[in-house]
N, C-alpha and C positions, 0 to 999 in steps of 0.2 A: 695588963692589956688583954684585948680581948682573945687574940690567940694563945696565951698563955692561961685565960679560964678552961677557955676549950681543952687544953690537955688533961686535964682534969678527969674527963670522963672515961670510965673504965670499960673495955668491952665486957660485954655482956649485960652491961647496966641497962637497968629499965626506966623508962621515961615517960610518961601518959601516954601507954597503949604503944610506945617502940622502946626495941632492942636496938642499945648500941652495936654496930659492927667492927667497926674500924676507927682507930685517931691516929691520925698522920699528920706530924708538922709539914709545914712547903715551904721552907726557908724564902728561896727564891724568888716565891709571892708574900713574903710573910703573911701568908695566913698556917692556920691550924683546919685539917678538912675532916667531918665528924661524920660519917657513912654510920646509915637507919635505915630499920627496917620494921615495917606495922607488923604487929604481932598477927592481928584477925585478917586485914585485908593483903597484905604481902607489898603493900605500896611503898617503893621503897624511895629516900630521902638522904641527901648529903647537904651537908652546912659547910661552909667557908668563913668560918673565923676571922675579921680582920678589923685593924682598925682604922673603920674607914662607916664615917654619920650616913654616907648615901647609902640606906639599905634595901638589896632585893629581896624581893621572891618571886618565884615562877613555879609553874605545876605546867607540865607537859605531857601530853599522850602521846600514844605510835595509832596514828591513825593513818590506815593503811585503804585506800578507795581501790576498787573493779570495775570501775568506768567514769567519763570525763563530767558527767555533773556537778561537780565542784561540790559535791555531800560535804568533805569537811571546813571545804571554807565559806558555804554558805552556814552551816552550822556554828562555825568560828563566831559571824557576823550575830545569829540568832541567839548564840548564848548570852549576850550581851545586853537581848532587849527586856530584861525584866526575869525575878528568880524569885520563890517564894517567900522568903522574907522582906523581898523589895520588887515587889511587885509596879512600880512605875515603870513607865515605858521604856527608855533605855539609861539604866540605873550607871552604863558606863560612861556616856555623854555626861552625866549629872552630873558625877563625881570627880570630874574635870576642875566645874567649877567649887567644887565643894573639899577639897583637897591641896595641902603643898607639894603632891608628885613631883617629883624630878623626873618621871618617866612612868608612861602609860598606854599599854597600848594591846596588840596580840597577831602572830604572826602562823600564818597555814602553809609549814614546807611538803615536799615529795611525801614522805613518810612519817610526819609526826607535828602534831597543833602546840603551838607554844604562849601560855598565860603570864607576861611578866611584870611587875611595877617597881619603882622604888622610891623610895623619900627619905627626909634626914629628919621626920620629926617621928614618935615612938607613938603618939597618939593617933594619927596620921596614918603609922604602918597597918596598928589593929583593926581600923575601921574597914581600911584598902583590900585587908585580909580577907573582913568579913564579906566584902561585896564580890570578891575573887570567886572564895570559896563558894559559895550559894550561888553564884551564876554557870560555876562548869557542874555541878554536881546535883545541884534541883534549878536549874532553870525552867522556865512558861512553858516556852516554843509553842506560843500560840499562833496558831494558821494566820493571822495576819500579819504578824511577825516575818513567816515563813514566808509570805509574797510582799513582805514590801522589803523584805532583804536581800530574799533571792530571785524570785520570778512571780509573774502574773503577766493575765491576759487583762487590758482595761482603756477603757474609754478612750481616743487621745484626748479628750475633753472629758473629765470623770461626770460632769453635772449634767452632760448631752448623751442621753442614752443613744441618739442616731449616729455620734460622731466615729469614725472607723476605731477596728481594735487595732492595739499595740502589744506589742511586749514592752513589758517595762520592770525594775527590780535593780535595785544597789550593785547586788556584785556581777547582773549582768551585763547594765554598765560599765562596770567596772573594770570583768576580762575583756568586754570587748577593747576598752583604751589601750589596757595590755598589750595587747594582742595587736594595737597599731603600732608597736616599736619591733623592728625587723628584727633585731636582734634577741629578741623574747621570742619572737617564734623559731627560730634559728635557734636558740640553746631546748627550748621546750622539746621540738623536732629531734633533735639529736639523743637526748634523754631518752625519750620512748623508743626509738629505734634499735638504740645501742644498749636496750635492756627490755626487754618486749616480750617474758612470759608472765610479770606478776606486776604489781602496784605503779610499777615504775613506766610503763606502758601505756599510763592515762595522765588526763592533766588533772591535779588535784586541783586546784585552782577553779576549774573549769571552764570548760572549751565554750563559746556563749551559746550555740543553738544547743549542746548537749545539757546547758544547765535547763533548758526550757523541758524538757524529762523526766524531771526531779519531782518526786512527791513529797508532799506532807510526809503521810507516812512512813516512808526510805527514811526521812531526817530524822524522824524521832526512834527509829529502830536503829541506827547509825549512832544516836548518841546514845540509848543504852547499852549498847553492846562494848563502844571506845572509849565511853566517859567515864571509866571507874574506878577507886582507887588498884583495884588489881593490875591495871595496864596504866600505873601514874605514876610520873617521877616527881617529885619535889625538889627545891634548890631555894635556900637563903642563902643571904651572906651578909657581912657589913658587923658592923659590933655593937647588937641588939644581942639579949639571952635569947640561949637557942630553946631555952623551957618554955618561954611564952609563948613561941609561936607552935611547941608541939604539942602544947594543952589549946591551946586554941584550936588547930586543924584536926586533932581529936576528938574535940569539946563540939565542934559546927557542922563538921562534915563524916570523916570515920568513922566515927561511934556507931553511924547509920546504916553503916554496911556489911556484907560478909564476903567470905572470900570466891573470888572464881577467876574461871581458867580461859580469858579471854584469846581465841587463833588471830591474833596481830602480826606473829612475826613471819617475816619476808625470806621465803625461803630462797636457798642461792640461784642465780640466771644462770642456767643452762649454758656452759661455753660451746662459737662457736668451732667448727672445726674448719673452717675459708672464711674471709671476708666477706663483707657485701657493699652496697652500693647503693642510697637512697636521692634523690631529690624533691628541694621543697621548694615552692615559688613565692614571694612578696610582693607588696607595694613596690611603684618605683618612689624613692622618696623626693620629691621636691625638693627639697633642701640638704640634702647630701648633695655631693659633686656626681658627675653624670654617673648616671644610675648603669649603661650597658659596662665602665667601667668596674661602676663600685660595689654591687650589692652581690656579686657573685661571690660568696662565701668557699671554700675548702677546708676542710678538717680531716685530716687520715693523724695514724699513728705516727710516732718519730718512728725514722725507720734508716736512721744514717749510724754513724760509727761514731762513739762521742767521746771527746775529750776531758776532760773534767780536771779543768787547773787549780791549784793548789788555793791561790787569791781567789776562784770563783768561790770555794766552798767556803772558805773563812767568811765571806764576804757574807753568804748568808748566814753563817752560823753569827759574825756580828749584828747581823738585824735581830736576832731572835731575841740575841743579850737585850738589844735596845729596846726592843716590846715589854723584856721583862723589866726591865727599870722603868719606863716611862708614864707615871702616872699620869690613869687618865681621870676625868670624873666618872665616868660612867665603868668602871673597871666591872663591878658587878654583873652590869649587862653583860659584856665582855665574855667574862665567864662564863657566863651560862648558857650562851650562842657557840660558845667554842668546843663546850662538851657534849652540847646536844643530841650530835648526832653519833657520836661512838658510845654513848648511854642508851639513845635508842634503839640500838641494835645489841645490847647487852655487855657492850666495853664497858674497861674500868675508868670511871671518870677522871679519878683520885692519881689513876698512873697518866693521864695525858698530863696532868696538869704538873708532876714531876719533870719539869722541862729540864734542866741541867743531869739528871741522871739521864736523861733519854738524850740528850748532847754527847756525853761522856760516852752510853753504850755506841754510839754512830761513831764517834773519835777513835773504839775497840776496835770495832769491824774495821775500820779502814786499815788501821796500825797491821791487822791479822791479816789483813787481804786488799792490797795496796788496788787491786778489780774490782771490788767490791760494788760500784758502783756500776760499772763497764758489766759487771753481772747483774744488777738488776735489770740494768735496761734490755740486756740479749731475754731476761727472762719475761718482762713484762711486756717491752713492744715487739722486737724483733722476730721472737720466736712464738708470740701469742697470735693465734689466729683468729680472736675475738676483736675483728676489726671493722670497722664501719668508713668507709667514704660516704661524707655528705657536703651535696655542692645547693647551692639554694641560688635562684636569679628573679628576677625584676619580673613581673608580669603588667603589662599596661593594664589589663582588662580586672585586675586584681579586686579592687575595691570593686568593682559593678558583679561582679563574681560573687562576693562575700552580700554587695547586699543583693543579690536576685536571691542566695542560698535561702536568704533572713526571708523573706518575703516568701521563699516557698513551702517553708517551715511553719511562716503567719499562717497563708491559706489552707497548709493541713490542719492545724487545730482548730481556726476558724469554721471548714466544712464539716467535724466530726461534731458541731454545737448543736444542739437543739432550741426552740424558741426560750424553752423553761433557763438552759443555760446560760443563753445570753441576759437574760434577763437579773440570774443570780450574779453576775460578773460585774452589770451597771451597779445592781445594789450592796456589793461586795466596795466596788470603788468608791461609793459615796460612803459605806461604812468607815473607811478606811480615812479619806476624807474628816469624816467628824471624829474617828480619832486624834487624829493629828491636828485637827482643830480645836481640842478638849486642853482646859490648863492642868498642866500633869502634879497630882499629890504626889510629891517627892517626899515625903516629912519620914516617910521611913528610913532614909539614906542617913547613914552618920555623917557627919560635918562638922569640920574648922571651923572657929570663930577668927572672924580678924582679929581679937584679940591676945589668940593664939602666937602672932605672925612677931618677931622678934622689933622693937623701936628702933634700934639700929643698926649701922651694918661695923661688921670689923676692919678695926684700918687698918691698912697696907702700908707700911715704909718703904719709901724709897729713896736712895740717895744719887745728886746729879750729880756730873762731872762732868771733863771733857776729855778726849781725844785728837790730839794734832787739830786744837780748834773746831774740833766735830762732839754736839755733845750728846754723852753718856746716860743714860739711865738704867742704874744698880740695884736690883730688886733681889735681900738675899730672900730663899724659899727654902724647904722639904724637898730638894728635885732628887733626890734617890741617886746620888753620881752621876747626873747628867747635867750638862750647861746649856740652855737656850740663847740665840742670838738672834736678832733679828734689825735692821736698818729702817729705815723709814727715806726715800730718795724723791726728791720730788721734781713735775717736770715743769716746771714754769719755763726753763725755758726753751723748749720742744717746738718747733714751728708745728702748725697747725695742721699742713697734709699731712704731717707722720702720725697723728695722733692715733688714726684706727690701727696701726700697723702695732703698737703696746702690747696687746694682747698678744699676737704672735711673739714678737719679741723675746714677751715673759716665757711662754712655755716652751723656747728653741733656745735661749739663753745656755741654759743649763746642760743643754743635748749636744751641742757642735763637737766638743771638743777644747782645750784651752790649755797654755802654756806649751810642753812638752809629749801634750798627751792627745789622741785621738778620742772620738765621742766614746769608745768601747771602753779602753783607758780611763776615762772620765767618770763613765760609769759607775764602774769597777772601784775606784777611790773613794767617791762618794758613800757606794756601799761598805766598804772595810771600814773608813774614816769617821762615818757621820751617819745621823738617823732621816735624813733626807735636810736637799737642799734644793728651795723653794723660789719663783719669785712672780710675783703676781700681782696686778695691777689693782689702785689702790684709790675710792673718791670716796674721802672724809669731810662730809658737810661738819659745817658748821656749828656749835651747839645755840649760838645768839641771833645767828640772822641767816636766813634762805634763800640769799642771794650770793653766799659768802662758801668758798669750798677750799679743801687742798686735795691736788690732784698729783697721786705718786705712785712709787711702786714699791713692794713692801718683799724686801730680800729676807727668807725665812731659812734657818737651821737651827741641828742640836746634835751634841754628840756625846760620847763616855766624857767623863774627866781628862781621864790620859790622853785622849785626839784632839784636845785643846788647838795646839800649834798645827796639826794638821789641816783642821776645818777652816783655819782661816789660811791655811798656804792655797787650800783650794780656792777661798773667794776672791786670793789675792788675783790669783793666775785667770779667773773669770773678768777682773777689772783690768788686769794689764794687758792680758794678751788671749782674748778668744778668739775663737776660728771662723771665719765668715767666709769660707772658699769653695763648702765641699755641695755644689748644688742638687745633687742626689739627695743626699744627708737631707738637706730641707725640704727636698720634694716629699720626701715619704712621712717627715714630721706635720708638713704642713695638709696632706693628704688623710693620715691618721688624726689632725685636731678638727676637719674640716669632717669626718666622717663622725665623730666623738660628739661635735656641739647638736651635729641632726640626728643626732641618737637621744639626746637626752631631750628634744623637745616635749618628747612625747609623754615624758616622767614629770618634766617639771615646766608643762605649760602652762601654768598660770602666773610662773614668776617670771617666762618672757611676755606673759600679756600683762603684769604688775608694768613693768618695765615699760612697756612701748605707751602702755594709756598715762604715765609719768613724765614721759620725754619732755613735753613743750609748757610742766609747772614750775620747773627749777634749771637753773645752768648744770646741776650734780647731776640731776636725772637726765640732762638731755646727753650729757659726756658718760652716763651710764649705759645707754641706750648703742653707745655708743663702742664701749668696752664690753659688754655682756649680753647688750639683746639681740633680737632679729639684723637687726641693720650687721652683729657683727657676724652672725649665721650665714648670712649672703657674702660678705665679704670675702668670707674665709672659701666657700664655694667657690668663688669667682676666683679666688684666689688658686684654688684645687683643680681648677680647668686650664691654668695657664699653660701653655706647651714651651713657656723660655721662664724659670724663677730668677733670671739677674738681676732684673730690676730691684727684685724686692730683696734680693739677695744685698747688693749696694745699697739700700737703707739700713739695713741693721747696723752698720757701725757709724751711722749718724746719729741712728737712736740710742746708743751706749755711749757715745761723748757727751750728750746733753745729759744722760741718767746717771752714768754710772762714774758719780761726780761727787768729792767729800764735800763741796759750796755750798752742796745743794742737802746732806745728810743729815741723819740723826740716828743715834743706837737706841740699844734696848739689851742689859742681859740679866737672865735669870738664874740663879747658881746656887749654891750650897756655902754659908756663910765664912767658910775653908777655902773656897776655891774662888769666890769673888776677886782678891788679889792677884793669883794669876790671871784668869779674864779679863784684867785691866790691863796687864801687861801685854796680853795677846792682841787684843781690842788697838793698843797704842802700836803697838809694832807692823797690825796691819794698815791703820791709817798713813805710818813712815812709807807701805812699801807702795800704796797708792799713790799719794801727793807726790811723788815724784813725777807721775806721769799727769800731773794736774795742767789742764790749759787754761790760760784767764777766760772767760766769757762774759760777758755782759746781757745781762736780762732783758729778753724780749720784750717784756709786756711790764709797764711802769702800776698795772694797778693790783699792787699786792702790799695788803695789811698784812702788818707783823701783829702776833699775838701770842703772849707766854704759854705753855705748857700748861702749868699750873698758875692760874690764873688768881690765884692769893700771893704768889709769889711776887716778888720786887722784878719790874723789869727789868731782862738781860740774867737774873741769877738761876733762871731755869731756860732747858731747851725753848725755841720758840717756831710755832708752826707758820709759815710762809702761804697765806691765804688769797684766792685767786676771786676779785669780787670781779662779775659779769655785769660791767654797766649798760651794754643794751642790749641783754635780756630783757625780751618781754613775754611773762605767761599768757599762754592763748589756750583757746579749746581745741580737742582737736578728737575726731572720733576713728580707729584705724582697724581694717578687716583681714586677718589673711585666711586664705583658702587653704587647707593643707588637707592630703587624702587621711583625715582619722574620722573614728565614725562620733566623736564626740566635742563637745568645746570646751574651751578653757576661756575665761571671762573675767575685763577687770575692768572697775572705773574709779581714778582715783582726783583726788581733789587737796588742794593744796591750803594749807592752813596752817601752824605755825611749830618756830621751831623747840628744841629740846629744852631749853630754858627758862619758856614760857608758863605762864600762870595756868595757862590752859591746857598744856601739852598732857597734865598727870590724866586731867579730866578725857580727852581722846582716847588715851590708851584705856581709860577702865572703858566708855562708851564703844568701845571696839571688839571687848570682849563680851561684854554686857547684848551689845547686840547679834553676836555672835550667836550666844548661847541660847537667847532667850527668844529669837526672832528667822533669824536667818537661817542656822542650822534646819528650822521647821521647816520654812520654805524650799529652798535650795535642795538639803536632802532629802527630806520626808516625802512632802510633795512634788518636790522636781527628780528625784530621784537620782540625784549628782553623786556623787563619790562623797565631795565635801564640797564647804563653802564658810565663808563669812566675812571679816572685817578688820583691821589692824594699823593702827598710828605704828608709821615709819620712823626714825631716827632721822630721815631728813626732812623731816616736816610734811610728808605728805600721808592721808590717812588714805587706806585702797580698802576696797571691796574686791570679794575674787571668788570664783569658783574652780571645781576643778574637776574633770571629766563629766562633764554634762551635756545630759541629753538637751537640754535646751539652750535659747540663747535668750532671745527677747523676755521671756517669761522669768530670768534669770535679772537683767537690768531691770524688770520691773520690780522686782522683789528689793533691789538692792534702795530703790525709793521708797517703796514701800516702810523700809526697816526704818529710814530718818522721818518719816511720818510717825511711825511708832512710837519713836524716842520721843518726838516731840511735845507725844503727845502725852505722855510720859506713864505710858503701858506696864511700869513694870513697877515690882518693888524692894522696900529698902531691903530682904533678904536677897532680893537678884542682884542689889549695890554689893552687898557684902561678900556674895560670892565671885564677882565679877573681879574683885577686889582679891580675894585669897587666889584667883585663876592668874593672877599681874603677878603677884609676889609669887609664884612659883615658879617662874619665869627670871625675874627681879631677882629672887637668893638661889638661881642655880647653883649647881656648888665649881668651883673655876678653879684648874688644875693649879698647882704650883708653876709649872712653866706659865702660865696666861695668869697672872697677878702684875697686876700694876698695870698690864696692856692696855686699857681705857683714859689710862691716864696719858700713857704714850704715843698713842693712835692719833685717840679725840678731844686729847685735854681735859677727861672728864674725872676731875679729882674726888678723892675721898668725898669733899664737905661739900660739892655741886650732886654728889649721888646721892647724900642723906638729905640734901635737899628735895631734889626728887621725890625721895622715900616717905617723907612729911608731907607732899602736896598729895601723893596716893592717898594716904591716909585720911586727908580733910575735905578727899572730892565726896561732893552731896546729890541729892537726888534731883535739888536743884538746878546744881552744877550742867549734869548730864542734858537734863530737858535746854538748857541755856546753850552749852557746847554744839548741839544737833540742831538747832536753829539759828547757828551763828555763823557757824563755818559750813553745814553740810546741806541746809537749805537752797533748794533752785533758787539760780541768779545769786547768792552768797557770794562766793568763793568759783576759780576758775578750774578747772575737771578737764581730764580724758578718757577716753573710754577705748579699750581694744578686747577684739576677739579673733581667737583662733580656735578653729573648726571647718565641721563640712561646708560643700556649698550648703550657700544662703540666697534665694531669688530674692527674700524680702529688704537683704542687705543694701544686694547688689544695686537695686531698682532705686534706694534711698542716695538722694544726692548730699547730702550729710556725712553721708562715711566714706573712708577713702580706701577704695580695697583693693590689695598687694595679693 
């Protein structure tokens, strides 16, 4: 195995250009961890051993900034667009499509830039390697690079040299979106305050008028001084020989350098000797509950006398156990975000990652000094006088504040122009322009062949059963001592006013309290007993036809082996007897989800404008829209302002007799092929202690097809999913605007075309990445200068376009016609087929944990021999195909479409009697 090769190496051993340090087994992770050190540049390197096909690697600096221009993450962004051996424009875009990644990507914290990838294929990883290493280490970072990632002055019209200047630039876009979620300036705020003599004091990120500061120059002196192996950590893992990849980053990149003595590290913050006191002002948010309530933030120290119970602390010390058994796919990443930051600051990586010795030493302490605890805290809060109060509130004048700043920021650089400047700025932007208008020589990039990509997938056994008439599915796995459970509940027969109220439901279920126990109590179980217990509402289209859905709620846990009986005495106690009395309780659940959903608009607005331009093409989208988009942002609002919650309090145990119902069930567990048998027996004993309290009901709504599981299956010998067909549904257009104070938009329009089954559906999904890569990315980012942007076939049959913090709107939907013009016209070629192709299958062969095996089969009914089906039509889609799919379904007048945007005001919107704007 591969951690047992790793033990192999001896310290002091030499290795292309490093010395062995260190070989440590980590039972606990099974891996073997192999600490390196470069002999010439001092760049040092730990390996993790394991065996496990998804392999990483990452290269990280301590890059340490002295004021808010965002130097290392606008250089983040520039090392990416082009490096001497691959000198194409942006070699990391490319390799998207030209690569099986499991993961790609690059991240700019406080103190330190992080480079990571990973994949399961070996050919794959080398290539990955090579474009890694030659983008941080001899990157372009040529000037136009420099302003189309970070900043520039330019045309708002680049071709109309009279039209007004802007600011315009990727990440300064980008922080500005940032910077519209209150809660990011409220943690950003508090950071710099409560550490305000070095690094920590500025926003690495950058603050958006401080990135307009930023020179060329700064960026390229910024990256020789942090980019080099002397100030460089390395990290593999996964079980790939560690030889190869050290004669490689020897062989590409180290060989080329010497050693030096880069001033990175962060010397300690000065403690203070009294507290202080800052405030910082926001947006009021539209969509949060009233703002004079909600946005007033507090954070001081603990400053009470604290208890510290015996069950609280097992309780964590049982999560830790469950972290470390619970395979994930991505464990690798895992890793190397988790040691990041006590490596960057000269910890040892190797001992954090000894997690059960570092349990066992805390198990000492307490044994020896039963305070121990009650002594940290006197030492850390109570008696530390390095304390910060910071309260932050709602400013109405907020946003008109932020943009007079922006504007008077424009007019200073604007009047220090001369005629010659303006003049080089128009021809700067048209340059920039015919770059981005230039078809890019990639041919230097290494690249997958689809014939690379494996013909089939591996099958999954599963065995069905039932339960007290409820049926089972048995899927044994590798789960490392842990059982997964999960139910599948559906709500046919739910009257129809309850239905927005599910979502609540789901995430308050869990919190009341139930049986014997109060919410505190409940907690507390949950955390000793089990690795969390879930439940969250659930619309599984169809895979044959897009009229056709089930609509449920999907009850998730998992615990040790030995909590078996326990995890389910708790779901029993959740279905016989939870608590619906305590209206405080819900006040402050329903107050904390209502503040929660308008937090995250601002992260992931394009998947409430997926959502809303979906609502009126299918019944699943419009009951989506309904459980997760805007409509339930307002609800939940509405709901957070109420001054009496009984009402809603007296629906919840309406909505648990229709739900939480064995009629209406179906299991799911995954186990260790030892422990399967008792699961059955625990599985069976909970359904005896439910069905007791079963009521007959009679189903509301008569138009529901039955349809097997597994659909080779004989009917009745497998679970069967209870399917809710919408007979008068009808899709309409519908085009929807909402106003929110952020200073950018989020953009979608999507169109309804067929479902998972389909002849055509393999042909969408490549046409969606295809135009992604080859079309829209240009437009959208390059020229529009979005974050991102592009195009994606759904699972429910509907293909979306989407962008995502964009300065633009309109110029944005016209791009999005533009791109099915393109196809149609059929702009592209069979190498853009091919890679479009390797971008689906990387996607297509994620690697999927041992807990989540067989779950597609039990969700969506989508069995082994419907996926290699699948997998065969990727395969046989033609260039034909594509040009044929983009005129069939995406063509004006085809097919029925919506369109939503969220962003600033719009006059052009507003004035249009076509959109309907919220």
């Amino acid at each position: 195995s591969a951690p047992e090769r790793a033990l192999q190496y001896a310290v002091g051993q030499k290795i292309h250009g490093f010395t062995v340090r260190e070989v440590t087994p980590v039972p606990d992770l099974f891996l073997t961890a192999v600490k390196l050190d470069h002999d010439v540049t001092g760049a040092q390197y730990l390996h993790a051993a394991r065996d496990d096909s998804n392999n990483l690697f990452s290269v990280q600096f301590r890059t340490t900034p002295m004021d808010s221009t965002g130097v290392p993450h606008i250089l983040e962004h520039t090392v990416l667009c082009g490096s001497q051996r691959f000198p194409c424009r942006d070699p990391f875009f490319k390799m998207l499509n030209r690569s099986l990644s499991t993961f790609m990507n690059a991240f700019t914290a406080s103190d330190y830039t992080m480079y990571p990838f990973s994949t399961q294929n070996a050919k794959d990883f080398q290539n990955l390697l090579s474009v890694y290493l030659d983008a941080v280490f001899f990157p372009c970072l040529r000037e136009l690079d420099f302003w189309y990632e970070g900043w520039r002055l330019e045309n708002e019209n680049p071709t109309n040299p009279s039209s007004s200047l802007v600011f315009k630039g990727v990440v300064f876009n980008e922080m500005k979106g940032v910077f519209s979620d209150n809660e990011r300036v409220y943690a950003q705020h508090l950071q710099n305050k409560l550490l305000p003599d070095h690094t920590y004091s500025v926003v690495s990120g950058g603050e958006p008028l401080a990135i307009t500061d930023l020179t060329w120059e700064q960026l390229k002196h910024f990256h020789a001084t942090h980019y080099h192996p002397s100030n460089a950590r390395f990290f593999t893992y996964g079980d790939l020989p560690l030889e190869q990849h050290l004669k490689q980053i020897q062989e590409e990149a180290l060989c080329k350098f010497q050693r030096t003595y880069p001033n990175t590290a962060v010397p300690a913050q000065i403690h203070w000797h009294k507290p202080r006191e800052d405030h910082v002002t926001c947006s009021p948010d539209s969509m949060a509950p009233d703002p004079t309530k909600q946005n007033t933030l507090c954070v001081s120290y603990l400053l009470g006398e604290t208890g510290f119970e015996e069950e609280r602390i097992e309780a964590l010390l049982h999560k830790i156990e469950i972290q470390m058994k619970h395979q994930s796919t991505s464990f690798g990443l895992a890793l190397a975000s988790y040691i990041a930051s006590c490596w960057n600051h000269d910890g040892d990586p190797v001992h954090s990652l000894k997690i059960s010795e570092n349990v066992s030493r805390f198990r000492q302490c307490l044994q020896e000094n039963p305070r121990y605890l009650q002594d940290k805290v006197r030492q850390y809060f109570k008696e530390n006088t390095h304390q910060l109060i910071l309260s932050m509130s709602p400013d109405e004048q907020y946003v008109e504040k932020q943009n007079e700043a922006e504007l008077e920021k424009l007019q200073q650089k604007i009047q220090a122009l001369t005629e010659a400047d303006r003049k080089n700025i128009y021809e700067k932007g048209l340059q920039l322009l015919s770059e981005q208008s230039k078809t890019q020589d990639a041919s230097s990039l290494p690249a997958l062949k689809v014939s690379d990509i494996t013909p089939t997938i591996p099958y999954t056994p599963v065995q069905m059963s039932t339960a007290g008439g409820v049926p089972v599915q048995y899927c044994e796995q590798p789960t490392n001592g842990m059982v997964y459970f999960r139910a599948m509940c559906n709500l046919n027969t739910l009257p129809e006013d309850l239905k927005i109220y599910v979502p609540l439901f789901c995430s308050v279920i869990t919190k009341l309290g139930c049986g014997e126990m109060d919410y505190r109590q409940q907690a507390q179980q949950m955390e000793l007993k089990t690795g969390g217990m879930s439940v969250t509402p659930q619309i599984l289209s169809d895979t044959a036809e897009l009229d056709l859905y089930e609509q449920g709620i999907l009850l998730n846990s998992s615990c040790l082996e030995r909590n078996l009986p326990d995890m389910f005495n708790l779901w029993s106690d959740l279905f016989n007897s939870p608590h619906f009395d305590d209206e405080e309780r819900l006040r402050v659940l329903v107050m904390m989800a209502a503040q929660e959903l308008s937090n995250g608009i601002s992260y992931s607005g394009h998947l409430y404008a997926m959502t809303r331009a979906a609502r009126t093409l299918t019944p699943s989208a419009d009951l989506q829209e309904t459980f997760s988009g805007m409509d339930q942002v307002k609800f939940m609002k509405r709901m957070a302002e109420m001054s009496d919650l009984t009402s809603v309090l007296r629906k919840l145990p309406r909505i648990k007799r229709h739900l939480f119902n064995p009629d209406n069930m179906r299991c799911a567990v995954n186990a260790t092929p030892q422990k399967i048998a008792d699961a059955a027996v625990e599985v069976e004993r909970f359904m005896g202690n439910i069905a007791s309290h079963r009521k007959e009901r009679k189903p509301v709504r008569p138009n529901i097809v039955k349809r097997p599981l597994d659909l080779h299956a004989p009917s009745g010998s497998a679970a069967s999913r209870k399917l809710i067909s919408e007979v008068n549904f009808k899709p309409c257009q519908m085009k929807t605007y909402f106003e929110l104070p952020y200073p950018v938009n989020f953009v979608s329009e999507c169109v309804r075309t067929v479902p998972f089954t389909h002849e055509d559906y393999a042909s969408l999904c490549v046409l969606g990445r295809l135009m992604s890569a080859k079309f829209l990315h240009g437009e959208i980012r390059e020229k529009g200068g979005a974050y991102g942007g592009g195009a994606r076939m759904g699972g429910g049959g509907l293909f979306s376009f989407y962008s995502y913090r964009d300065p633009n709107c309109s110029q944005t939907l016209g791009a999005f016609r533009s791109g099915v013009d393109w196809a149609r016209d059929g702009k592209f070629t069979q190498q853009d087929v091919d890679e479009a192709k390797l971008s689906i299958f990387s996607a297509v062969d994620a690697p999927i944990a041992p807990s989540d095996k067989g779950l597609g089969l039990f969700l969506n009914g989508v069995s082994d021999e419907i996926k290699q089906a699948h997998r065969e039509r990727l395969f046989a889609v033609t260039h034909k195909n594509l040009i044929d799919v983009a005129g069939r379904y995406l063509g004006i007048g085809q097919r029925t479409r919506g369109v939503a945007v969220l962003g600033p005001k719009n006059e052009n919107i507003k004035k249009d009697p076509s959109w309907v704007v919220k």
